[in-house]
Every structure is written in C-alpha cells, then in structure tokens.
C-alpha positions as CSV (number, residue, x, y, z in Angstrom):
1,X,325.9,95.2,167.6
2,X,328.9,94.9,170.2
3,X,327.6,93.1,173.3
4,X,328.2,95.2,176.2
5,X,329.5,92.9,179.6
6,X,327.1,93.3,182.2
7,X,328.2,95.0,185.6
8,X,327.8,92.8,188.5
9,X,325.2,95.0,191.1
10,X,327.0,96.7,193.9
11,X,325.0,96.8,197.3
12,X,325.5,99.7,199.5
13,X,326.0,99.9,202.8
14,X,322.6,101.6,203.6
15,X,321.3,97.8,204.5
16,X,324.5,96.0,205.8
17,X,327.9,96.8,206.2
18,X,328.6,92.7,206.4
19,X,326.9,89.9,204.6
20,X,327.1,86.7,206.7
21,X,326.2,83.0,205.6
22,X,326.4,79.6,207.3
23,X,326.6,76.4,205.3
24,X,326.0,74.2,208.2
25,X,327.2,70.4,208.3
26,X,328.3,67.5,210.7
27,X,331.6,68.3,211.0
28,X,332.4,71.9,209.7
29,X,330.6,75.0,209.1
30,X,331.5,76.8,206.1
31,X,331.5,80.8,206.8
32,X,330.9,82.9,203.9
33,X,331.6,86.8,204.2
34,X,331.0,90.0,202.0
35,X,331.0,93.7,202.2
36,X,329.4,94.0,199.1
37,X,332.2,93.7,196.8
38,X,334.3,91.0,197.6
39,X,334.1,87.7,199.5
40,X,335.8,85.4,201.7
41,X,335.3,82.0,202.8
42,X,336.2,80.1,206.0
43,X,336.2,77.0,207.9
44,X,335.3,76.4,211.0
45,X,334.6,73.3,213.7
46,X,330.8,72.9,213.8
47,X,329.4,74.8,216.6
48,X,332.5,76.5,217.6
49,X,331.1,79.9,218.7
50,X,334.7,81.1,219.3
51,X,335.9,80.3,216.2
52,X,333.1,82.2,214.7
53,X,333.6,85.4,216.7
54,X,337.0,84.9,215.6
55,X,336.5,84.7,212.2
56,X,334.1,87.6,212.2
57,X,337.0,89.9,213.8
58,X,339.3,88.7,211.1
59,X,336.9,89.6,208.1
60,X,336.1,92.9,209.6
61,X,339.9,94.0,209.6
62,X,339.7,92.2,205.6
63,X,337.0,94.4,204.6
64,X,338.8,97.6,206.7
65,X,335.4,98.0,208.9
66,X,335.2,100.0,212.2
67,X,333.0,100.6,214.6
68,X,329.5,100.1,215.5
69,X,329.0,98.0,212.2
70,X,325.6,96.2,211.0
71,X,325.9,92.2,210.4
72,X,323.4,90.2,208.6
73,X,323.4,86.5,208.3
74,X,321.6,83.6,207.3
75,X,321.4,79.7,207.2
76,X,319.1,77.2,206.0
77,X,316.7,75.3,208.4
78,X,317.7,71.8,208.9
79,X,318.8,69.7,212.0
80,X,320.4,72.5,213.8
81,X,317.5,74.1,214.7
82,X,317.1,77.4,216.0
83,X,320.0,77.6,218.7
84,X,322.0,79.2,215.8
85,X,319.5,81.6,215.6
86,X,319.2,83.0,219.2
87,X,323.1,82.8,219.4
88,X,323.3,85.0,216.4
89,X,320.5,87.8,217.3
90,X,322.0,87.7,221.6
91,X,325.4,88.9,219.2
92,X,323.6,91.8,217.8
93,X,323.4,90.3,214.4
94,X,320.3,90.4,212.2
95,X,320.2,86.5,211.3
96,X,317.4,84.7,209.4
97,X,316.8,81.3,208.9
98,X,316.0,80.1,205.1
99,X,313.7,77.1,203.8
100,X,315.8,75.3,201.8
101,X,313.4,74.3,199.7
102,X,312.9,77.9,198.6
103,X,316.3,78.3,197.6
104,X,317.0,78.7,193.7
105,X,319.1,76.3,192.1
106,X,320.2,74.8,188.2
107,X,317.9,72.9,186.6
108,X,320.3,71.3,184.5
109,X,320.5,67.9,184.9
110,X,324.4,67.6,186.3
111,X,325.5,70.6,188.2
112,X,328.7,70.8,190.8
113,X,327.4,70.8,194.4
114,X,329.9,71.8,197.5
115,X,330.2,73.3,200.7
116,X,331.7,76.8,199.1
117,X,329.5,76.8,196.2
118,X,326.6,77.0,198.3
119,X,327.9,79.0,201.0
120,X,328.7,81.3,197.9
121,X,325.0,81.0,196.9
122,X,323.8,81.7,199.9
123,X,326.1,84.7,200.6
124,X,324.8,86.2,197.4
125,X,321.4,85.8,198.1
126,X,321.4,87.1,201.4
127,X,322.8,90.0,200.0
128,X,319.8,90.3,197.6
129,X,317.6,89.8,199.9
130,X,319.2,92.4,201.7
131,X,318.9,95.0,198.6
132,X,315.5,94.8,198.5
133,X,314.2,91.2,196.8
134,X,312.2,90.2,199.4
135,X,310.2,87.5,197.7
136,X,313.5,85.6,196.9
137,X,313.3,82.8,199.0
138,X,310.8,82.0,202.0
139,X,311.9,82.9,205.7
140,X,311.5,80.4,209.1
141,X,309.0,81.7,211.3
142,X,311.0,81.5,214.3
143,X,309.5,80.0,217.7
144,X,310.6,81.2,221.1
145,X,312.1,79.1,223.4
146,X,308.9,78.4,225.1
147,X,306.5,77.8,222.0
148,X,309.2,74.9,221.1
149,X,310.1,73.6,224.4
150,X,305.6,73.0,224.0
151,X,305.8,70.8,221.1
152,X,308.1,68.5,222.5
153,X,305.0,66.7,224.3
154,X,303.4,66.3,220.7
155,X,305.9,65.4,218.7
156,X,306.8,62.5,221.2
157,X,304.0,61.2,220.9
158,X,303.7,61.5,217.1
159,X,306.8,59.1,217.2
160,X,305.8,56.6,219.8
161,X,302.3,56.2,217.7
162,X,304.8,55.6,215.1
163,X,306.2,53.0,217.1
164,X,303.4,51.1,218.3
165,X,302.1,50.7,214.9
166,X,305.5,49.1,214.6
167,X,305.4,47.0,217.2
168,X,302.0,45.7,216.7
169,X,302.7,44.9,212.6
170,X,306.1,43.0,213.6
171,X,304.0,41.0,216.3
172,X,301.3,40.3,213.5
173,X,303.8,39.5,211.2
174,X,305.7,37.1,213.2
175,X,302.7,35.0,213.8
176,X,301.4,35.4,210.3
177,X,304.5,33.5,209.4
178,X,303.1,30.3,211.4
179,X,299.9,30.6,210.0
180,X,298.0,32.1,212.7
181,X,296.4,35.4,213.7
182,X,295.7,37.9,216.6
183,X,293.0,40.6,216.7
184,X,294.3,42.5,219.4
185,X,298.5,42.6,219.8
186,X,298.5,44.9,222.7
187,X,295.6,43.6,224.6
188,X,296.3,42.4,228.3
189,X,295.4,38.9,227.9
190,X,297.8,38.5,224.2
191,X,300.3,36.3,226.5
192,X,297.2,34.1,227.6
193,X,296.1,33.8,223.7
194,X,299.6,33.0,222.5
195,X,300.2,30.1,224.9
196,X,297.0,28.4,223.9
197,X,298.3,29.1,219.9
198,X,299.2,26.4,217.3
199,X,300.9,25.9,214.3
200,X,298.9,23.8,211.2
201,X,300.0,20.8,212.3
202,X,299.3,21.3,216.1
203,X,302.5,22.0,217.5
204,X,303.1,25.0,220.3
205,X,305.3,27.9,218.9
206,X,309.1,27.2,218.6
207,X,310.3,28.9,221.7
208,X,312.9,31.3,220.0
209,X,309.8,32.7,218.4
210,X,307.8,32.7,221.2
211,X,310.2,34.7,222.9
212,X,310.8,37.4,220.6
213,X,307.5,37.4,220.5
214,X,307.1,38.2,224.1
215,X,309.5,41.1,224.1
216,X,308.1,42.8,221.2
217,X,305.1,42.7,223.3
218,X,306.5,44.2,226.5
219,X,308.3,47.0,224.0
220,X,304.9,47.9,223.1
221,X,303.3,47.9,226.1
222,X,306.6,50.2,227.6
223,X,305.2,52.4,224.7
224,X,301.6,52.4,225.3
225,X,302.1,53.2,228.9
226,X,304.4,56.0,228.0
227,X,301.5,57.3,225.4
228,X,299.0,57.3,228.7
229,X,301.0,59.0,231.5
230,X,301.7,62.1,227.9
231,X,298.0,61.9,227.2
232,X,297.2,62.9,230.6
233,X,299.8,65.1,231.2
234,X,298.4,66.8,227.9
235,X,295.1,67.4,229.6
236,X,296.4,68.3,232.8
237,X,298.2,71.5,231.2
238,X,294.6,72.7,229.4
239,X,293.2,72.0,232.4
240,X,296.0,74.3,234.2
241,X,295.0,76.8,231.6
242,X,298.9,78.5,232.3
243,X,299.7,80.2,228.5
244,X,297.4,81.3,225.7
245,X,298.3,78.2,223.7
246,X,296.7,76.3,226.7
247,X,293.8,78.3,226.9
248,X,293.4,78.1,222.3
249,X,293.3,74.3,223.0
250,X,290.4,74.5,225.6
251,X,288.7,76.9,223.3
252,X,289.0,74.7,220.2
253,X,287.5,71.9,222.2
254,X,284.2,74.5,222.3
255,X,283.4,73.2,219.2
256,X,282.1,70.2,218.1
257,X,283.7,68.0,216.2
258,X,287.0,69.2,217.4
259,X,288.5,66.5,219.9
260,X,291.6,66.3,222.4
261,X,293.9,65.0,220.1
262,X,293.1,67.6,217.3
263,X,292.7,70.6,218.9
264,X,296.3,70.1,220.7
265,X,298.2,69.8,217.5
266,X,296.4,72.3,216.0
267,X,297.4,74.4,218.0
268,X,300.7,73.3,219.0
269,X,302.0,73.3,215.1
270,X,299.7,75.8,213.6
271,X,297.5,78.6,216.1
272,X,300.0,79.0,219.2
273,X,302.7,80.6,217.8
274,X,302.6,81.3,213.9
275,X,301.2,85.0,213.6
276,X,299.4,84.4,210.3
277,X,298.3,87.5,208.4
278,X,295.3,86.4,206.4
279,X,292.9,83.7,205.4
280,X,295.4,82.7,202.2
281,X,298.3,82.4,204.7
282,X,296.3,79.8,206.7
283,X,295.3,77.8,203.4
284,X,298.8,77.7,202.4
285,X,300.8,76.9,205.6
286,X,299.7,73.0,205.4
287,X,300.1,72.7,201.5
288,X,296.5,72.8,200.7
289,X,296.2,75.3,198.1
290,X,296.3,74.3,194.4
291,X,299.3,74.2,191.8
292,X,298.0,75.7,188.5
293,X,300.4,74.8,185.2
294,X,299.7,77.5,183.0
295,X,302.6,78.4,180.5
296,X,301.7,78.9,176.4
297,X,299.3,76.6,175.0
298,X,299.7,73.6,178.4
299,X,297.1,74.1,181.1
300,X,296.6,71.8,183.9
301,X,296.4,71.1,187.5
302,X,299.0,69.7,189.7
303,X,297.0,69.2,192.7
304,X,297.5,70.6,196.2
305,X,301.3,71.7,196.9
306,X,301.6,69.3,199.6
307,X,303.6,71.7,201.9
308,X,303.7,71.5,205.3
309,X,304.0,68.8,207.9
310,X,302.5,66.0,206.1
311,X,300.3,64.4,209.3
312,X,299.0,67.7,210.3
313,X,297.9,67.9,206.4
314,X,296.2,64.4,206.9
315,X,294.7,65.5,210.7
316,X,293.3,68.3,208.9
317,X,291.9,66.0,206.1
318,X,290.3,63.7,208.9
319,X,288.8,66.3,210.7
320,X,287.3,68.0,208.3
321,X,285.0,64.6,207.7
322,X,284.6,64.2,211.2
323,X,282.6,68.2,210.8
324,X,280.5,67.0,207.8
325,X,279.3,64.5,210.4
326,X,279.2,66.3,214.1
327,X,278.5,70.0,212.4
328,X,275.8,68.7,209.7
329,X,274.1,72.4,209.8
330,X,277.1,74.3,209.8
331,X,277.3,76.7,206.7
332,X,280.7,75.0,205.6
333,X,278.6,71.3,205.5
334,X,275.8,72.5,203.4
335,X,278.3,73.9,200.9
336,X,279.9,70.5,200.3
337,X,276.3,68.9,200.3
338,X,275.4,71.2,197.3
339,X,278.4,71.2,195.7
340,X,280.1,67.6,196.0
341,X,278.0,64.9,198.1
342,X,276.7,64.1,195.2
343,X,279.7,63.4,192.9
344,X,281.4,60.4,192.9
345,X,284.3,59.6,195.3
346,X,287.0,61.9,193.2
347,X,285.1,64.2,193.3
348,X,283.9,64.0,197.3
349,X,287.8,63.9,198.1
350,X,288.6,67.0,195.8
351,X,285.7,68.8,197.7
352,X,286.6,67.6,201.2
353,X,290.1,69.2,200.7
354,X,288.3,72.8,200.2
355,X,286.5,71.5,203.5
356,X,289.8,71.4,205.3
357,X,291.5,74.6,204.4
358,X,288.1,76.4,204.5
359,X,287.7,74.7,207.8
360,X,291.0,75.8,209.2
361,X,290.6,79.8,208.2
362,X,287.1,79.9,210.3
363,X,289.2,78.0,213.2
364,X,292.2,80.5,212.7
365,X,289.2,83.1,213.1
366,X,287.4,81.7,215.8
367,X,290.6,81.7,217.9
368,X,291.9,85.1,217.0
369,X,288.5,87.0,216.8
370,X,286.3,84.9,218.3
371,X,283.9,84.6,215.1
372,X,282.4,81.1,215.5
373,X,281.7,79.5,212.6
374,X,278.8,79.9,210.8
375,X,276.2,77.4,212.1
376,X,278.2,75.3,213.8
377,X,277.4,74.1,217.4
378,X,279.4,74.9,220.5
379,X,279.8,72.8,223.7
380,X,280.7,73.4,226.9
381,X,284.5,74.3,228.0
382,X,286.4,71.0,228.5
C-alpha cells in the first residue's frame, strides 16, 4: 500500500492573524514569526523594544497583513521575568508566558539544540496552542505588579537565612580547623569567647585567622540585623492590615499552629495572588501529589512530583508536624493517628505528606470561604 505524505495542519486566522515567539538570552532575542503558513526568524539586541516594534512592522508587510490585526506571543519563564509580559499585553498583544519545563522535547539521547530551533519550536507550539491544544504545555500565572513588588520582603529574607547559615558554618569551620569549638557563632559575647580560645598545645589563634574570623562575624551580624529590622517590618504591614494579602496573613495566624513566619509565605507564594480553582490545584501547586508508573505489565510509584518552590514544599512539610502537635483534636490529626502513628518511620513520613497537602486545601478553604478546619482550635487575631 503507497504511503500517502502527510499534510502539515494549516491554522486559520479565526484565532491569530500572527504567531509571535521570544527565545530570550543574554545578549540577543531570537524573534520567531508566522501567519500560519510560513515563518521567519529574526535577531534582535536583548531588550530592544524598538527593534521589536520594528521587526513586527517588517513581518506584517512579509505576511501582506493590514489593519487592526490580532498578535499572539509567547516566551518561556526564566530570568526575565514578567516585564516582557506587561510590555507585550500594554502593545495590544495577547502574550503568555510558558514553563519551560512543560515544553516537549526529543528524548533521544543527542539532539541539536539552538537559538532558531527553539524559537521554531516555540513558534509552532504557540500556534497549537492557539488551534485549540490547550493542555500542550503549562502557562505562568502572572502576578501584578503589586503581588510581586510583596514578595520581595520574603524572598530577601529567604536569601539572607541562606547566608547566615553560611556565615555561621564558615566561622565553625575555621575554628574546627584548630581543634576547637563554639556553641553559639552569632552570640554577642563570641569576640569575648574567641580571645580566651586555644589551640592543643596552648597557643592564642594565629592572628590572620583570628581576623578573618572577626569579619566573618561582623558579616553575620550585618545580616542578622538586616533579618530583624525585615521581621518587623513584616509585622508592621499585617498589623497595617492595607491589602487582602495582609489581612490572609492575620487570618492564618487565627489558627493554631500557624506562626509568623508561615503564614507570611503562605501567603505571599501560594493564597495572595494564585486564583486556584479546586482542592487538586492546591495539592499540586507545591509538588505534593503522587507520580504513578503504570505502562504494560511495570507498575510502580515514583513518589511526590516535587514541583514547586522546593522550601515552601519543606515549610509545608514542617508545618504540617507542627498541627499533629498544636491541633491534636483536629479531624486531619486523628486521621494520621489511625492510619500512620502507628507505622514505622516510612511510613509516618509517607502519611505526614498527605498531612501537608490535605492541610493546605482546608487552609486554601479557610481563607477563601472561611470554613475552619474541622476541629481545629482558633486563637485570637494577631
């Protein structure tokens, strides 16, 4: 039987007149365009909005377009951000931004990676998407400017924890080096403690070391002041109670079991601004959902997909012990005392990971409908 060549599929212009993608880099954006037919590809600087309008112009004489035309466009998430985004919709084009790690690739083990070739395979994509495969690839939820301007505050101090743990370790490491030990690096008396410090044989420090010992200690303590004057500047705006993702952090704090430090990030990375449909949609968004692997005769699981921001995942994880211990009566604490306390510790950590996504729908529900959960104890407004 003669194999018959398969037609390529031709989009119409009942969605978009022009197919737009951005194939973003450090240098130069690669601009790929289509009408639905045929393509072209352009350079241009990165972050040159002129020569983008320009090159838009150019491939709407190309294609023979006039008029009032619709543009669609897309580009993958990554260290751009958003700006992009906002510049794109202000020019009346209907962008989106892509997760990259949604994006199909080969899964051959060699296969030719460049600038065009994945400008091309975002172009055609985007003008799938566009025909009506909506489940090909996962789409940002886009912040406004004021939901991200918000988690500035808790990012920053997400990396300046980061950086006092690093500052403390390099301080205990130094010293380990000589033999000796400190409980408490950041403590106000450490300079007291390391001048009365000696080596094995009873020697002071050499003073090179002393001295770099010294500034890593006044680095740390630049960064634990800078963590105090954010903490309180975090509780200052709750206290000010000036947008709704204020007011979900005081009303999180309602419950017990739910601190300062938990209730902002929940809300600042999950409740504030993401408009989440359903209960599954919560579950999902931090990766906690299992990975079945279910094809022929191989069956197994893979675990939870681990999507997400990783330390909101972990938060998530310790604050779901912290209810089993401040919410013992709640309905979601008796559940994992029938069903897992009295496993062994596998099994206590697979069950405490239901705890946390369980845990986060009946937050997700307490903020958006105001059902408390069941059984669990309120406390006053903080």
């Amino acid at each position: 039987m003669k194999k018959t060549k398969e037609t390529p599929k031709k989009y119409t212009k009942k969605e978009a007149d022009l197919h737009l993608a951005f194939e973003l880099s450090q240098k130069t954006w690669r601009l790929g365009f289509s009408d639905g037919n045929k393509m072209r590809f352009k350079n241009v600087d990165a972050r040159n909005l002129e020569q983008i309008q320009e090159e838009v112009g150019l491939a709407k004489e190309r294609f023979k377009l006039k008029g009032d035309i619709k543009i669609v466009s897309c580009y993958e998430a990554g260290r751009d951000g958003f700006w992009l985004h906002r510049y794109l919709l202000k020019c009346g084009i209907e962008n989106i931004v892509v997760d990259s790690s949604s994006i199909e690739v080969s899964r051959r083990k060699k296969r030719a990676k460049t600038d065009r070739i994945d400008a091309r395979k975002l172009l055609m994509m985007l003008m799938r998407y566009h025909g009506g495969e909506r489940r090909l690839w996962s789409v940002v939820n886009v912040p406004n400017e004021n939901d991200e301007n918000e988690r500035n505050l808790n990012r920053e101090l997400e990396a300046l924890n980061r950086g006092r743990t690093s500052h403390r370790n390099r301080i205990r490491g130094l010293l380990i080096q000589q033999g000796l030990e400190v409980k408490n690096p950041s403590g106000k008396r450490f300079l007291e403690e390391l001048e009365s410090l000696r080596t094995w044989d009873g020697k002071e420090l050499p003073e090179d070391l002393k001295a770099r010992v010294i500034r890593e200690y006044e680095r740390l303590r630049m960064v634990e002041e800078q963590m105090c004057f954010l903490r309180k500047e975090r509780e200052k705006r709750v206290k000010s109670a000036a947008t709704s993702s204020f007011r979900k952090v005081a009303q999180l704090r309602t419950l017990n079991g739910i601190g300062k430090t938990s209730s902002w990030d929940f809300v600042m990375e999950m409740f504030g601004w993401r408009n989440f449909r359903n209960r599954k949609q919560v579950g999902a968004f931090l990766g906690l959902t299992p990975t079945p692997y279910d094809s022929g005769g191989s069956r197994r699981e893979q675990g939870i997909s681990k999507s997400g921001r990783g330390r909101i995942r972990a938060l998530s994880i310790q604050i779901a012990w912290g209810w089993l211990r401040f919410q013992p009566k709640s309905k979601l604490s008796l559940w994992f005392a029938e069903r897992f306390a009295g496993g062994g510790s596998r099994i206590r950590r697979i069950g405490i990971v239901a705890v946390a996504r369980k845990l986060l729908i009946d937050l997700w529900r307490y903020l958006e409908y105001g059902v408390v959960p069941e059984g669990a104890q309120l406390r006053p407004e903080i």
